[in-house]
C-alpha positions in Angstrom: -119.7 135.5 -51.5 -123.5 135.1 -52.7 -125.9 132.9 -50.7 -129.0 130.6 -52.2 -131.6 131.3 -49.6 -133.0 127.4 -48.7 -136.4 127.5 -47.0 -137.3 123.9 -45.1 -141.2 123.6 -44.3 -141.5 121.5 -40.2 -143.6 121.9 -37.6 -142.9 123.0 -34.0 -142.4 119.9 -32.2 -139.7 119.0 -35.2 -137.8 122.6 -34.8 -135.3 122.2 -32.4 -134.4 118.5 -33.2 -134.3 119.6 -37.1 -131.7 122.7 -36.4 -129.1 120.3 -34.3 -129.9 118.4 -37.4 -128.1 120.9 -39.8 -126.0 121.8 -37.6 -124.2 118.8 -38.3 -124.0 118.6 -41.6 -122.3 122.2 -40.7 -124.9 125.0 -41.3 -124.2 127.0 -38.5 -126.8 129.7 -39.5 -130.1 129.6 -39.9 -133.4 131.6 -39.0 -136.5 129.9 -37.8 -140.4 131.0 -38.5 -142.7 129.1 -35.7 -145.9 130.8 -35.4 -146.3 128.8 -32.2 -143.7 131.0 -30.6 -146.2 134.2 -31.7 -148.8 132.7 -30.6 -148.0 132.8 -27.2 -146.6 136.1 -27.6 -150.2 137.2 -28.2 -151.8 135.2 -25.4 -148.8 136.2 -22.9 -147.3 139.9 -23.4 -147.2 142.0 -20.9 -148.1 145.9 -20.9 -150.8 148.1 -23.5 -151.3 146.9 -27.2 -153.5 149.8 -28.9 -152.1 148.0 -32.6 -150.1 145.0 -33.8 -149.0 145.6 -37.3 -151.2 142.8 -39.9 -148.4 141.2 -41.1 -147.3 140.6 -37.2 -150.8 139.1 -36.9 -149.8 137.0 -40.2 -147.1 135.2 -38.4 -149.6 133.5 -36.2 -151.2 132.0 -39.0 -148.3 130.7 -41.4 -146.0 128.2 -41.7 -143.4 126.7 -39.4 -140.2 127.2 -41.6 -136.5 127.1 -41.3 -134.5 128.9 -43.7 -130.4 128.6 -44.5 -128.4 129.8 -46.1 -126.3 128.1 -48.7 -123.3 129.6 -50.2 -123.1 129.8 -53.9 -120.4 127.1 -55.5 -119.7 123.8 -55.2 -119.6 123.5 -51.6 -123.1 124.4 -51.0 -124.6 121.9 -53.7 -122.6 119.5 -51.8 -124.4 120.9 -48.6 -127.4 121.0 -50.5 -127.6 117.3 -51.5 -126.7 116.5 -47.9 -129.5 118.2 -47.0 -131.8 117.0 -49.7 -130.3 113.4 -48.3 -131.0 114.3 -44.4 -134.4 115.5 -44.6 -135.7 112.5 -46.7 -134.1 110.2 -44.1 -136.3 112.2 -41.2 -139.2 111.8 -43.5 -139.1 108.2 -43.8 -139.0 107.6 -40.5 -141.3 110.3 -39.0 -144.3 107.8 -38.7 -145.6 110.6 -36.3 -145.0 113.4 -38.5 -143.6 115.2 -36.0 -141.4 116.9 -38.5 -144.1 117.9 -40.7 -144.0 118.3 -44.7 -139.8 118.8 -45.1 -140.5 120.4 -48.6 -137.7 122.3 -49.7 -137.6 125.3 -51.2 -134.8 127.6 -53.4 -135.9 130.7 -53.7 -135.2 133.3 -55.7 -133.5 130.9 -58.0 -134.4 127.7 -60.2 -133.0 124.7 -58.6 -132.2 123.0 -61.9 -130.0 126.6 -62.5 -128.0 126.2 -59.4 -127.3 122.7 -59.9 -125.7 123.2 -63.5 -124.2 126.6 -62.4 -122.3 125.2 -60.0 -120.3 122.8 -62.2 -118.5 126.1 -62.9 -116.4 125.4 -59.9 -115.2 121.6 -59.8 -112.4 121.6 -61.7 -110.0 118.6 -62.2 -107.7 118.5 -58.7 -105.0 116.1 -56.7 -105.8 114.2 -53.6 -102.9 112.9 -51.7 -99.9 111.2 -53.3 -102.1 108.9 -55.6 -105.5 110.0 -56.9 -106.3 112.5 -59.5 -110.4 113.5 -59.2 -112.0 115.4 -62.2 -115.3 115.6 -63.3 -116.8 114.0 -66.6 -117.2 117.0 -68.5 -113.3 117.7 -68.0 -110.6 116.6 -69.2 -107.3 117.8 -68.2 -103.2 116.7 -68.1 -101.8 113.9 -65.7 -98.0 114.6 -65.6 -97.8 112.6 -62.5 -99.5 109.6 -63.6 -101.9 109.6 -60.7 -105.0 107.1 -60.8 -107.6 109.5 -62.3 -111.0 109.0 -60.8 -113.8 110.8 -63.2 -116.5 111.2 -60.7 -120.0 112.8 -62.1 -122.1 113.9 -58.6 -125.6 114.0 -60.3 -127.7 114.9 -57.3 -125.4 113.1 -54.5 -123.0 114.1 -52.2 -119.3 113.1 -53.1 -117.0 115.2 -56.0 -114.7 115.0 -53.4 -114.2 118.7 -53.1 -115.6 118.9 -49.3 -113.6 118.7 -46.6 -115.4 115.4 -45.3 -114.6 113.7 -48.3 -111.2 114.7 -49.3 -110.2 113.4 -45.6 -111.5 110.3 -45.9 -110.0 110.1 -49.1 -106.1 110.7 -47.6 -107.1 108.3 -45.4 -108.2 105.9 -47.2 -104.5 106.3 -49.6 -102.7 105.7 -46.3 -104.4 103.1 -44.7 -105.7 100.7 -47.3 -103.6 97.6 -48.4 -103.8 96.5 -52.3 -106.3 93.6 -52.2 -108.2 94.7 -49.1 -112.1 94.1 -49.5 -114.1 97.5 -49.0 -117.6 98.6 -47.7 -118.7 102.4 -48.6 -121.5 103.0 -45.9 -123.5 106.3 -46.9 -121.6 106.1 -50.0 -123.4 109.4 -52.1 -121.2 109.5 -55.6 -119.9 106.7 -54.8 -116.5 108.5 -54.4 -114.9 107.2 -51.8 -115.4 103.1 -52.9 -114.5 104.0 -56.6 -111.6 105.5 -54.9 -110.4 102.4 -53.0 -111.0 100.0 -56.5 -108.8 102.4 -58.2 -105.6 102.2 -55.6 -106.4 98.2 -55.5 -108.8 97.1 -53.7 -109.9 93.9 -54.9 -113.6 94.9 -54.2 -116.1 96.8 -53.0 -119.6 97.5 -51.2 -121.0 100.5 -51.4 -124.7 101.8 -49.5 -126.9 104.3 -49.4 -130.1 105.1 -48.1 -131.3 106.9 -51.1 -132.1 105.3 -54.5 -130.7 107.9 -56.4 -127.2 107.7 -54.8 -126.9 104.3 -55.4 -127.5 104.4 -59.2 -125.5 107.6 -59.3 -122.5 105.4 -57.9 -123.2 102.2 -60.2 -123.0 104.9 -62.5 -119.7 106.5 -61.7 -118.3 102.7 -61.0 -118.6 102.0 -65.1 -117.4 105.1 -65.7 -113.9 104.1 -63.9 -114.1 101.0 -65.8 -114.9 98.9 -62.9 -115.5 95.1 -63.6 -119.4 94.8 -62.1 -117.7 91.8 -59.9 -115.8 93.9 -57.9 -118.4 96.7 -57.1 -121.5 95.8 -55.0 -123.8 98.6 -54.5 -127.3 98.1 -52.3 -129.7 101.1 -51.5 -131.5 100.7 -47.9 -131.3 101.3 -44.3 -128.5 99.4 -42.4 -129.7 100.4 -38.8 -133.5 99.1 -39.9 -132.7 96.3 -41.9 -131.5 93.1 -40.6 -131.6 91.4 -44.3 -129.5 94.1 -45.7 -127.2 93.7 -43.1 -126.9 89.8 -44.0 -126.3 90.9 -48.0 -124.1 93.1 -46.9 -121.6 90.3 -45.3 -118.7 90.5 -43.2 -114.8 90.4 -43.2 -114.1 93.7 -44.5 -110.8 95.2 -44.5 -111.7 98.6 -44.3 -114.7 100.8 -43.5 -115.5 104.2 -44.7 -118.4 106.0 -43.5 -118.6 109.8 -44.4 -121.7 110.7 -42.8 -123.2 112.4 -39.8 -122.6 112.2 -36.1 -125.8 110.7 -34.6 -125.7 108.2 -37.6 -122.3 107.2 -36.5 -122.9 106.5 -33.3 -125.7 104.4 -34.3 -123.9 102.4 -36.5 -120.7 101.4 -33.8 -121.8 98.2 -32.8 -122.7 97.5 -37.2 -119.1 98.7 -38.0 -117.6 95.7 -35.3 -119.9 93.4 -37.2 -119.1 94.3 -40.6 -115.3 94.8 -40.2 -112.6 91.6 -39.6 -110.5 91.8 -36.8 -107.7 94.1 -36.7 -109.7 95.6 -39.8 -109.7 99.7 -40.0 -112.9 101.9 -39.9 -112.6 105.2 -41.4 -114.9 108.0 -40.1 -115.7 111.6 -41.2 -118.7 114.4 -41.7 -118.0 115.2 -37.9 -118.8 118.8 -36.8 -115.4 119.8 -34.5 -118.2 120.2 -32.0 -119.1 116.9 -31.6 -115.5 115.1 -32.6 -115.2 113.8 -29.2 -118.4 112.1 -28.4 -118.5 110.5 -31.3 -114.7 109.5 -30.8 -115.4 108.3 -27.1 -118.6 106.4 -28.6 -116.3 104.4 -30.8 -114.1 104.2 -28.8 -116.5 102.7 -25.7 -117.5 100.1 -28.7 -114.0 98.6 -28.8 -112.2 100.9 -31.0 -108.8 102.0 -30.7 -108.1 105.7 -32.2 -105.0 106.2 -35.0 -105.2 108.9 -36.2 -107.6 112.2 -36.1 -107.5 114.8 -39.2 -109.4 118.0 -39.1 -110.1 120.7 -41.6 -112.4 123.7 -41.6 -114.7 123.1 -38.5 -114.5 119.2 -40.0 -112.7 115.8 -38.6 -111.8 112.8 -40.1 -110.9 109.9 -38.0 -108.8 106.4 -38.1 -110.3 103.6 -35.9 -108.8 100.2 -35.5 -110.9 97.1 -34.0 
């Protein structure tokens, strides 16, 4: 397999808080460049130094960088727009830029090359019993007379291809009723809340905290055909933003939040709000590592656990209030 090398500009006090960071969003690998850490190698080694090499002296001086390592096909621009997502979340809220710049880097490659490369591998595919997913530059035979959703993933997370996201998606076929009212939190493509229209829902809401995601899924949503009265879709911050919360509503049938663990957790006592009674919260984008705190959070907020699904190092979750 060939790997894009993805370099992430911080600062020290941002490091370790920034690599539990992508840990979640399951880069398990990385390698981290803090001249802070060679600075005190300097002012504390031990022993006789006749010569340190220049470039050794070099790392004192550059920048604080973590670098992944993203593999190269579908599932690491998916990781990549994650990421992309991730680090402009920090940066909004890193009023004491303790996380310094967050550039992002590609090297060795031309970012706008990877992301139309990659296309090579989404190919028109089944989800469950029901849904049909291809992208919009395919077309491709429906013997089954599935519901084809044409998703196009611009530069959001959602073509349904990761694990996270074709688990909520079974989940979603199983759980939802025709006619249940939907909210999409962290919706991406807009996937997952295109999805539930498409097996009858009689509407949906769908958020993100990135602009681009938003208009990607308003996007998608008319190219499913979706009447603009049925499909909501609101670009903000939920746990900031009490006004969103109140344009948001409540009463929903079903939640679905493919996201991140911390963010999660953060959002329990938001999903009880949101979600009627004996409604059902669907969560995924949870490391196996951390499955069971964020399953005991949920749990501590009133939930009661259905169902768990896990695939790859990933889990998926069924909640009922």
């Amino acid at each position: 397999m060939n790997w894009i090398e993805t370099q992430i500009d911080t600062a020290s006090a941002g490091v370790d808080a920034l690599c539990a960071m992508l840990t979640d969003l399951g880069i398990k690998g990385f390698a981290i460049s803090d001249p802070a850490d060679f600075q005190e190698f300097l002012q504390n080694k031990e022993g006789k130094w006749d010569y340190i090499d220049e470039e050794l002296l070099g790392m004192a001086q550059g920048e604080t960088r973590v670098t992944v390592y993203l593999p190269d096909n579908a599932q690491g621009a998916e990781q990549l727009v994650a990421l992309r997502a991730m680090l402009a979340r920090i940066h909004a809220r890193d009023q004491e830029q303790q996380f310094g710049t967050l550039e992002l880097t590609l090297k060795n490659v031309r970012e706008e090359d990877w992301a139309n490369n990659w296309k090579q591998y989404f190919k028109p595919f089944t989800v469950g019993e029901k849904l049909l997913i291809k992208p919009s530059w395919e077309s491709c035979d429906n013997p089954e007379n599935r519901a084809v959703l044409e998703i196009d993933p611009a530069s959001s997370f959602g073509t349904g291809q990761h694990h996270t996201t074709r688990l909520c998606l079974e989940l979603l076929e199983q759980l939802m009723n025709p006619g249940d009212a939907v909210l999409d939190l962290g919706c991406g493509s807009g996937i997952l809340s295109i999805g539930a229209l498409l097996l009858g829902a009689s509407g949906a809401t769908a958020v993100d905290i990135e602009e681009n995601a938003a208009e990607t899924a308003r996007e998608n949503a008319q190219k499913n055909h979706i009447a603009p009265a049925m499909y909501r879709v609101f670009c903000g911050n939920v746990l900031e933003d009490a006004a969103l919360c109140d344009q948001i509503g409540t009463g929903y049938n079903l939640i679905c939040a493919n996201i991140v663990a911390d963010v999660l957790i953060a959002m329990k006592q938001l999903f009880r709000r949101f979600l009627r009674h004996d409604g059902v919260l669907i969560v995924s984008g949870i490391i196996m590592e951390r499955r069971d705190e964020v399953l005991d959070q949920l749990q501590e907020a009133g939930f009661t656990l259905l169902e768990v699904r896990e695939k790859e190092g990933w889990a998926a979750a069924s909640l009922r209030m």
